[in-house]
C-alpha positions as CSV (number, residue, x, y, z in Angstrom):
1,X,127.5,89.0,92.6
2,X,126.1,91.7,90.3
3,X,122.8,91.7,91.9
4,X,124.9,92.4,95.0
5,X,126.0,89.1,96.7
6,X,128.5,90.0,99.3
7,X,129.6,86.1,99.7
8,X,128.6,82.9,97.6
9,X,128.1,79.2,99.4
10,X,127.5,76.4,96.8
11,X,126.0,73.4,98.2
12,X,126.2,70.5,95.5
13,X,122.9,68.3,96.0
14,X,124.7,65.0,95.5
15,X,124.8,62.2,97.3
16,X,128.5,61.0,97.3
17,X,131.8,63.1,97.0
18,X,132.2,62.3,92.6
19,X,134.1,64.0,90.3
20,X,132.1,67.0,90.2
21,X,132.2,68.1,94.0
22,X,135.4,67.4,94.4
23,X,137.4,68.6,91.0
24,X,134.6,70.1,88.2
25,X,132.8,72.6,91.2
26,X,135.7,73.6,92.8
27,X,137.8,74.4,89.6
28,X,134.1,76.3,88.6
29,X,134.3,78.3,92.1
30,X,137.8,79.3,91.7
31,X,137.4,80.9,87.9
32,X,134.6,82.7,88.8
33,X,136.1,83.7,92.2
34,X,139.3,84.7,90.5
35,X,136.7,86.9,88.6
36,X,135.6,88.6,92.1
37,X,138.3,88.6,94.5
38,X,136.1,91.0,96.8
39,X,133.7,88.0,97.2
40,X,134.4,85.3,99.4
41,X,133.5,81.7,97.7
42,X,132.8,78.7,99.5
43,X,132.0,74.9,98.7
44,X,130.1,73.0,101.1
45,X,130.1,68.9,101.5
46,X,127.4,66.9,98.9
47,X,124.5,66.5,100.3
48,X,125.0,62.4,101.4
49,X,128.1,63.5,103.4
50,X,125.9,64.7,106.1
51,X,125.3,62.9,109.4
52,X,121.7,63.3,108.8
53,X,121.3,61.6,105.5
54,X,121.0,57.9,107.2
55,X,118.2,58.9,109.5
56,X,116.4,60.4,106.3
57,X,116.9,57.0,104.5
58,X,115.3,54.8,107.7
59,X,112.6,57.7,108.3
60,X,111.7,57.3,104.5
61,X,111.9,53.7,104.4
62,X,109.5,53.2,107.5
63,X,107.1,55.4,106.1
64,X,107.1,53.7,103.1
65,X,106.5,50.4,105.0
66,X,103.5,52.0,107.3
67,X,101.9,52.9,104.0
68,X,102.0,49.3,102.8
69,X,99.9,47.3,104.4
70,X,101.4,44.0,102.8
71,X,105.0,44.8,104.2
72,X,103.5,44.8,108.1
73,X,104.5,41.7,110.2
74,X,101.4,41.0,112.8
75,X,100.8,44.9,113.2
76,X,104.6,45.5,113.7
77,X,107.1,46.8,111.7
78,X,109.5,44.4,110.0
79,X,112.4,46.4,108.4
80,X,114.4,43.3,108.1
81,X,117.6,44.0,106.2
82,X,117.0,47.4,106.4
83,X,117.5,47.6,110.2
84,X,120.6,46.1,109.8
85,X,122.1,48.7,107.1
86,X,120.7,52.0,109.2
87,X,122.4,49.8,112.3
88,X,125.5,50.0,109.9
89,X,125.5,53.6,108.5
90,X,124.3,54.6,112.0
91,X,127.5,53.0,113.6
92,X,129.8,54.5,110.8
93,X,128.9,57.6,111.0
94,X,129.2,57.9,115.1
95,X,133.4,56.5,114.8
């Protein structure tokens, strides 16, 4: 704000909705709003509340099996359990 912010957007980089994006960050934004009334202040969702977060996690965790050569199945890819969790987070997130 002193080097001439005309709004503020914190984005906490965690992965679930703790005690620090939901009570320490917020009580944070609203003394130092309080301090800058002029300023609007906002708090965006953690990071892992995004719908994107479980295609990250399969993208990363394919990737991870292409680069090991021992975790390939006759050429294929074998995700195993892990097809069934991104089935899971995949279904939770679309209801």
């Amino acid at each position: 704000v002193e080097q001439g912010a005309k709004a503020v957007v914190c984005h906490p980089f965690f992965l679930s909705p703790g005690r620090h994006a939901t009570e320490d960050i917020p009580r944070m934004l609203a003394e130092v709003g309080g301090m800058h009334p002029e300023v609007p202040y906002t708090l965006a969702l953690p990071l892992g509340a995004s719908h994107l977060v479980p295609q990250l996690i399969e993208d990363s965790v394919k990737q991870a099996v292409l680069d090991t050569p021992q975790l390939m199945d006759d050429g294929g890819m074998d995700m195993g359990f892990i097809t069934e969790i991104m089935n899971m987070a995949n279904a939770a997130s679309a209801g």
